[in-house]
C-alpha positions in Angstrom: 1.7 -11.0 6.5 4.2 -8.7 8.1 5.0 -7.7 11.4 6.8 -5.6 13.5 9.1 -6.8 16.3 11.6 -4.2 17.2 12.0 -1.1 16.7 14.8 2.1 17.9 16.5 5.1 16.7 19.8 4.3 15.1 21.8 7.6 16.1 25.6 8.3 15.0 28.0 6.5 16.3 30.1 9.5 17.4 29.1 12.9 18.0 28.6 14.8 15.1 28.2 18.8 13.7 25.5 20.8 15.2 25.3 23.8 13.0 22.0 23.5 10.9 22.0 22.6 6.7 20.8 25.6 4.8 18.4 24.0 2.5 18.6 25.2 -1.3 15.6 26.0 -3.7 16.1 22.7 -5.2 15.8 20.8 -1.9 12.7 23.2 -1.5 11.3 22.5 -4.4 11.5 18.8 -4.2 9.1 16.1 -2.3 8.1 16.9 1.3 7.5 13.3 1.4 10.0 10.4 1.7 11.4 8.3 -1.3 10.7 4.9 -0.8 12.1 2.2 -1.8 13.2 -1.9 -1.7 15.6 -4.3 -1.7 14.9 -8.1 -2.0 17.8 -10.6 -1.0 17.2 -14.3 -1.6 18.8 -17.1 0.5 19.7 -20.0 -1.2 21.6 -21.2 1.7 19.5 -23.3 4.2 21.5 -21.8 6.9 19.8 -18.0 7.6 22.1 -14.8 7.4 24.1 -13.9 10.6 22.7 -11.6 12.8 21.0 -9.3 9.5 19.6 -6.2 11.8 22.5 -6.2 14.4 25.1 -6.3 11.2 23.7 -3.2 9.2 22.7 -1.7 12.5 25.8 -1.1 13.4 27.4 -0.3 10.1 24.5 2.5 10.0 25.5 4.0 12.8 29.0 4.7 11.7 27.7 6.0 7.8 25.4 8.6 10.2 28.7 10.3 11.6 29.7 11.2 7.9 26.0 11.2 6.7 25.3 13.4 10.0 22.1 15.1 8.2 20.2 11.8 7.7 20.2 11.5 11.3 18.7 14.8 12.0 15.5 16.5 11.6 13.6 19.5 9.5 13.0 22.7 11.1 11.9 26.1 10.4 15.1 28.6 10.8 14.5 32.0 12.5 14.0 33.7 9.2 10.9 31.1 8.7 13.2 29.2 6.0 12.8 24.9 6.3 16.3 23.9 7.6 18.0 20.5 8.9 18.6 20.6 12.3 22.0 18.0 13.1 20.4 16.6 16.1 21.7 13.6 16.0 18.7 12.1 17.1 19.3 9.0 14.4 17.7 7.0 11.5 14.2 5.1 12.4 14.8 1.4 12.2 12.0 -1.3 12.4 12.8 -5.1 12.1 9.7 -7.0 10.9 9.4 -11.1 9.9 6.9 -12.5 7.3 4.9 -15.5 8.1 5.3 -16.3 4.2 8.2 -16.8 2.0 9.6 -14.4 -0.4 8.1 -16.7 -3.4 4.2 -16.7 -1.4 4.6 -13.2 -1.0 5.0 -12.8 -4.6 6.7 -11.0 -7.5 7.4 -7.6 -6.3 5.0 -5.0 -7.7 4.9 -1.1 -6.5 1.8 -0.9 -4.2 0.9 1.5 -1.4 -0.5 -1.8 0.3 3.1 -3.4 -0.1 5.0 -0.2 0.6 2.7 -0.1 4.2 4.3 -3.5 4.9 7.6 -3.3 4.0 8.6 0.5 4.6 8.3 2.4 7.7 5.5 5.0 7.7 4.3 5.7 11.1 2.4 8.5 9.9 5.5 10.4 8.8 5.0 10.4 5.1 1.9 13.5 5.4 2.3 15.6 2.7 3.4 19.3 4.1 4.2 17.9 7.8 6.9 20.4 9.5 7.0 18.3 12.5 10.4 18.2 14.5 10.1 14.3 15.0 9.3 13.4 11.5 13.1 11.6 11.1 15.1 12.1 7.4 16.1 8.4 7.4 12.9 5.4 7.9 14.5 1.4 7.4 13.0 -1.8 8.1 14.4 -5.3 7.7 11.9 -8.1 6.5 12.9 -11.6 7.7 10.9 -13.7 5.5 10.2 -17.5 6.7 12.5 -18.7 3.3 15.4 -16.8 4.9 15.3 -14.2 2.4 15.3 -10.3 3.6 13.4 -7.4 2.5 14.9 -3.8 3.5 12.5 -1.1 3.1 14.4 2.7 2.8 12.4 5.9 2.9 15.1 8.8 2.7 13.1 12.1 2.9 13.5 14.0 -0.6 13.9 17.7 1.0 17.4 16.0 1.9 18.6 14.2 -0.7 18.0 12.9 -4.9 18.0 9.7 -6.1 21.8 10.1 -6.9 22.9 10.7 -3.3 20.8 8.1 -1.6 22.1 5.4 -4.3 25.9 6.1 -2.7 25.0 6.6 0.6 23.3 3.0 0.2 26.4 1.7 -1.7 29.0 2.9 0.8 26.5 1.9 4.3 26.8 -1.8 2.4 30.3 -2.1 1.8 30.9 -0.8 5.4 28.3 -3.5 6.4 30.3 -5.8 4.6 33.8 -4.5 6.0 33.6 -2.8 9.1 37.7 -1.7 9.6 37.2 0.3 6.2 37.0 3.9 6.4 33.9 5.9 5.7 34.0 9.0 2.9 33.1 12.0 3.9 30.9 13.7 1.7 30.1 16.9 0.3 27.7 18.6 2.5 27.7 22.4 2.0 24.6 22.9 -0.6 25.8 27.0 -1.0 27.1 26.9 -4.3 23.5 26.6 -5.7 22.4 29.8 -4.1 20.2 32.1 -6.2 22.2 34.7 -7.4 21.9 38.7 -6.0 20.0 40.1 -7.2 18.0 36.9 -8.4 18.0 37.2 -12.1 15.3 35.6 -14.3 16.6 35.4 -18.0 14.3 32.9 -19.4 10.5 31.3 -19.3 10.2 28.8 -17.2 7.4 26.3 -19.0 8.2 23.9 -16.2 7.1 25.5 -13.6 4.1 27.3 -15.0 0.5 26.5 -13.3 -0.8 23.8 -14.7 -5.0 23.0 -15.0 -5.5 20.5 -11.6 -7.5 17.8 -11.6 -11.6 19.0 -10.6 -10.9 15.2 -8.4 -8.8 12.5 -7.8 -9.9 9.3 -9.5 -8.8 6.2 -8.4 -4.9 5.1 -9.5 -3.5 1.6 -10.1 0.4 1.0 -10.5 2.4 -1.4 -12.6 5.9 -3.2 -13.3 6.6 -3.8 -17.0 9.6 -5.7 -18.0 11.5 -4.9 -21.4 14.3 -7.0 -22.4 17.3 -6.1 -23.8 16.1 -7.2 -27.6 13.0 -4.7 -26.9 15.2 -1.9 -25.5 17.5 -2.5 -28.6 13.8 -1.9 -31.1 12.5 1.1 -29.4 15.9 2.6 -29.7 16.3 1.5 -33.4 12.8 3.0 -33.7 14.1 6.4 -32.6 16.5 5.7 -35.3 19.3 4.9 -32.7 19.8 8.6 -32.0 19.0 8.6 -28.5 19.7 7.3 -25.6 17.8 4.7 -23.4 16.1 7.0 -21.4 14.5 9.4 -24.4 13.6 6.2 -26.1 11.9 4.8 -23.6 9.9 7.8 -22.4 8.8 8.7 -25.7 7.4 5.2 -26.2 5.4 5.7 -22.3 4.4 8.8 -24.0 2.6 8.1 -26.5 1.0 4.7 -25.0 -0.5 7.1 -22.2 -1.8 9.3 -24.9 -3.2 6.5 -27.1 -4.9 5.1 -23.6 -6.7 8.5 -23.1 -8.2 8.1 -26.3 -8.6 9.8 -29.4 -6.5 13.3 -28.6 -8.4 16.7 -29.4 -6.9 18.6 -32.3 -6.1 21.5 -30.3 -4.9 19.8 -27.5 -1.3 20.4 -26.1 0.1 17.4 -23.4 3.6 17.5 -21.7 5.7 15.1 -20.1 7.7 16.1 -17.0 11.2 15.1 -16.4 14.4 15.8 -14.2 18.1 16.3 -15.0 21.2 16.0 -13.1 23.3 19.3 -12.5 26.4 17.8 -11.2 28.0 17.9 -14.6 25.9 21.1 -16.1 27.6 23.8 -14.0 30.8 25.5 -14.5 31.9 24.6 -10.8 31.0 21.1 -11.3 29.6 19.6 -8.1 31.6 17.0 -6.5 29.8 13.0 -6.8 29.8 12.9 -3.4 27.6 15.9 -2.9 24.4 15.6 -0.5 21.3 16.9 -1.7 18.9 17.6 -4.5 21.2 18.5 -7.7 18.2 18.0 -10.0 16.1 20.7 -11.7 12.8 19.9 -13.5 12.2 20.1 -17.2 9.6 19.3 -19.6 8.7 18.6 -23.2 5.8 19.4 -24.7 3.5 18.8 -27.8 0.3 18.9 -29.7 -1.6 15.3 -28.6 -1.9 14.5 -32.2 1.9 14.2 -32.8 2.7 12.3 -29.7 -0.3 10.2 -30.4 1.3 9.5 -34.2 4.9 8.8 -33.3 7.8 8.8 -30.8 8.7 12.3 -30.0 12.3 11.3 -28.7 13.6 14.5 -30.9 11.3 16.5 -28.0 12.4 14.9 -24.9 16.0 15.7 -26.4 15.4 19.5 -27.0 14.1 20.0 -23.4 17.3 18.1 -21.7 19.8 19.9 -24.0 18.6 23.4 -23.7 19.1 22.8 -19.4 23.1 24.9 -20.1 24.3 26.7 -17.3 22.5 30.1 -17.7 19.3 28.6 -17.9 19.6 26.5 -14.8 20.9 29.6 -13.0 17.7 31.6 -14.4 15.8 27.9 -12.7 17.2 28.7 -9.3 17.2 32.3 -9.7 13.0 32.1 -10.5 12.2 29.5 -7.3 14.1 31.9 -5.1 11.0 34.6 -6.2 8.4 32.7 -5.5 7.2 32.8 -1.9 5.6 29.0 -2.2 8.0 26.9 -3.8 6.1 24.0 -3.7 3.0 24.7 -5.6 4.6 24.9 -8.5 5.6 21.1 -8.0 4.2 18.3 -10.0 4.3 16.3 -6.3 1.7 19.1 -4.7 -0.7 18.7 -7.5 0.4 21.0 -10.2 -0.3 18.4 -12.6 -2.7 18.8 -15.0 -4.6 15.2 -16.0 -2.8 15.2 -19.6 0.7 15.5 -18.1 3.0 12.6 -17.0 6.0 12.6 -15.7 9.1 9.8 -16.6 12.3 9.7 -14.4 15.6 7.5 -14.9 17.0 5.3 -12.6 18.7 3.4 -15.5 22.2 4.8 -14.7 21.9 4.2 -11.0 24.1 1.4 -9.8 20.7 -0.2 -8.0 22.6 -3.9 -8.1 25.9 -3.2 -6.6 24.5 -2.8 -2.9 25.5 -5.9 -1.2 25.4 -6.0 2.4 27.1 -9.3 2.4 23.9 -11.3 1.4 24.8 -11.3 -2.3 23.3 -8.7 -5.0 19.6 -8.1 -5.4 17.2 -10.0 -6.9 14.5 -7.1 -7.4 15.6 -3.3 -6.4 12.3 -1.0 -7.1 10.0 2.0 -5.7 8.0 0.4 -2.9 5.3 2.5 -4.0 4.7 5.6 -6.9 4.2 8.6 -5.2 1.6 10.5 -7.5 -0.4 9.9 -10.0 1.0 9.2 -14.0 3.9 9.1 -12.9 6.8 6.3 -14.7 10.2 5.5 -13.3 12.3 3.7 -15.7 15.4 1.3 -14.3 17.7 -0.8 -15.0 17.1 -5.0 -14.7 20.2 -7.4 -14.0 20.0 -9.0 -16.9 20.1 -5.9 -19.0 17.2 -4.5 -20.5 14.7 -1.9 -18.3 12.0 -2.2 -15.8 9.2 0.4 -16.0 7.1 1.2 -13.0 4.5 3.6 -12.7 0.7 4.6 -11.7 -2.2 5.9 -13.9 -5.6 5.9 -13.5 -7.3 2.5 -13.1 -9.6 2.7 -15.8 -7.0 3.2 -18.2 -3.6 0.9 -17.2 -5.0 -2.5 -18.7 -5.2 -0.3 -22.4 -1.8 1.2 -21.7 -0.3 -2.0 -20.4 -1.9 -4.1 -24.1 -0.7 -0.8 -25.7 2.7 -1.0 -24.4 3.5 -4.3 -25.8 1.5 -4.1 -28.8 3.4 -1.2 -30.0 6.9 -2.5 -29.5 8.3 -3.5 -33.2 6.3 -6.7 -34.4 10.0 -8.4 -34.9 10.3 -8.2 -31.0 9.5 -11.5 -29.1 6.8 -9.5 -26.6 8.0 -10.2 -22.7 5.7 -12.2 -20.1 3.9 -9.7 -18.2 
């Protein structure tokens, strides 16, 4: 259905810093694998788009000389510590065509067998891989026979959250779209979140404690649930409009995963894993423009029963509010003790099979990237990366999108649940 045609490193268009990134704890703790993610364009023109790869191409390579550590690789550092190396080597870029059009290929749904076509992999995305060539930045442009375009991101998540890869896409489309206007150079310097000396832990830590793995893996299956603005509207009245999009929302994936698991033991005690911005949590507030992972993990927790019974919104609330500057120092302070900072990571299996995790992309702007072809029509994950794991965004219209995996027995129960227990007054959406 898809194939490759071209592909080349996209290096900086000038040269660029040498000196290598420290890495923080947070960047440590984060995903050794690569965030991936789509854009669909349509063309409702009969006339195709000019010159698509050559266009962003170029614009890329002048976003890489402020964006420098996208276009470099990981390293160890002399003191055995994972680094980015500013080599300059460049972003991987594939160009690809579809035999079909974007309508043949069908509604867009999170799959690893879609997120194989559309994304570059190339064997880079192996969890734990230290390999010098394994490149920060993977992009590939879909020509599909309709016209329309497809471009596939993977931004490695050592280097950068969710927040910082939505600007750097913003600003490498408007330069795309203007080429004489300047680029803004970002924040780059990650010291500031430095564990203090001598590290000081002040608090327990529930959400990085060792969690209960798994005995095996059992087959996963992912979906793409639409909720409309009406809906989004009930399960916040629901919460008794108290909380925000986000905490409604979760809550109500909450307790559907419960319910699909079945009757809950009386004794049993289930979490839900979560992440939160620091950019506006510290006293030396992190510029917007900063590059890197400003998110620390959280988690909310509670006896199966009660999430089972109701929407625990009051939960998800405590565990975001109580994330105040000492406690997020305390965060840093305890990775920066640990000698493996990833096992304590959802993402290397430190996930017991009651826990999920929710994350927000609600307050991204995922719509405002145009490259000249117009807005999106579907912005998404190409692909969850673990298992029970939701990512709630926003939809054009208004209203949320939910995508997320969970084990294949158990998704058509949550799905029916999902709906079902929306308030009755809601017109249920068309899966």
């Amino acid at each position: 259905m898809v194939t490759v045609v071209n592909s080349c490193l996209v290096p900086p268009a000038l040269p660029t810093p040498k000196s290598p990134i420290w890495l923080s704890n947070l960047d440590l703790f984060a995903q050794p694998t690569h965030t991936r993610f789509v854009y669909f364009f349509r063309n409702s023109s009969s006339d195709p788009f000019p010159s698509p790869a050559a266009s962003i191409k170029a614009s890329l390579a002048r976003v890489l000389v402020s964006y420098y550590p996208f276009a470099g690789r990981f390293a160890d550092s002399t003191q055995g510590r994972l680094e980015i190396r500013c080599t300059g080597e460049g972003a991987l870029f594939f160009e690809a065509v579809s035999n079909l059009t974007m309508d043949e290929f069908g509604v867009y749904k999170p799959s690893l067998d879609n997120c194989r076509l559309l994304v570059p992999t190339d064997g880079f995305n192996v969890l734990e891989k230290r390999d010098d060539s394994v490149p920060i930045l993977l992009v590939q442009l879909t020509t599909f026979k309709c016209g329309g375009l497809c471009l596939g991101i993977g931004i490695h998540h050592q280097a950068s959250d969710g927040i910082t890869i939505t600007r750097f896409m913003c600003i490498w489309a408007d330069a795309t779209r203007d080429p004489t206007q300047p680029i803004p150079t970002p924040c780059i310097d990650r010291t500031s979140l430095r564990a203090r000396s001598p590290p000081t832990v002040q608090f327990h830590h529930p959400e990085f404690d060792l969690r209960e793995r798994p005995e095996k893996q059992v087959p996963h299956s992912f979906t793409l649930l639409n909720v409309t603005p009406a809906q989004l509207v009930a399960i916040k009245a629901s919460c008794g409009n108290k909380y925000s999009s986000f905490e409604s929302m979760a809550a109500h994936i909450w307790r559907c995963t419960c319910l699909a698991r079945g009757p809950p033991r009386p004794d049993e005690e289930i979490r839900l894993a979560m992440s939160a911005d620091l950019r506006r949590r510290l006293s030396h507030t992190l510029p917007s423009d900063f590059v890197g992972n400003a998110l620390t993990a959280t988690v909310a927790i509670a006896p199966a029963a009660q999430v089972a019974a109701g929407l625990q919104a009051a939960r998800i609330r405590e565990a975001i509010e109580k994330l105040e500057e000492e406690y997020l120092r305390s965060a840093v302070d305890y990775l920066e003790l640990q000698e493996d900072k990833r096992r304590l990571a959802r993402s290397a299996g430190n996930f017991a099979a009651t826990d999920i995790a929710v994350a927000s992309w609600n307050k991204l702007p995922l719509y405002e990237v145009d490259f000249g072809w117009g807005p999106p029509e579907f912005m998404g994950p190409a692909a969850v990366t673990y298992p029970r794991l939701f990512v709630i965004s926003s939809s054009p219209g208004g209203g949320v999108k939910v995508c997320g995996s969970l084990e294949t027995e158990r998704m058509d129960c949550f799905v029916k649940l999902f709906y079902e227990l929306l308030p009755a007054a809601v017109i249920k959406a068309k899966l």
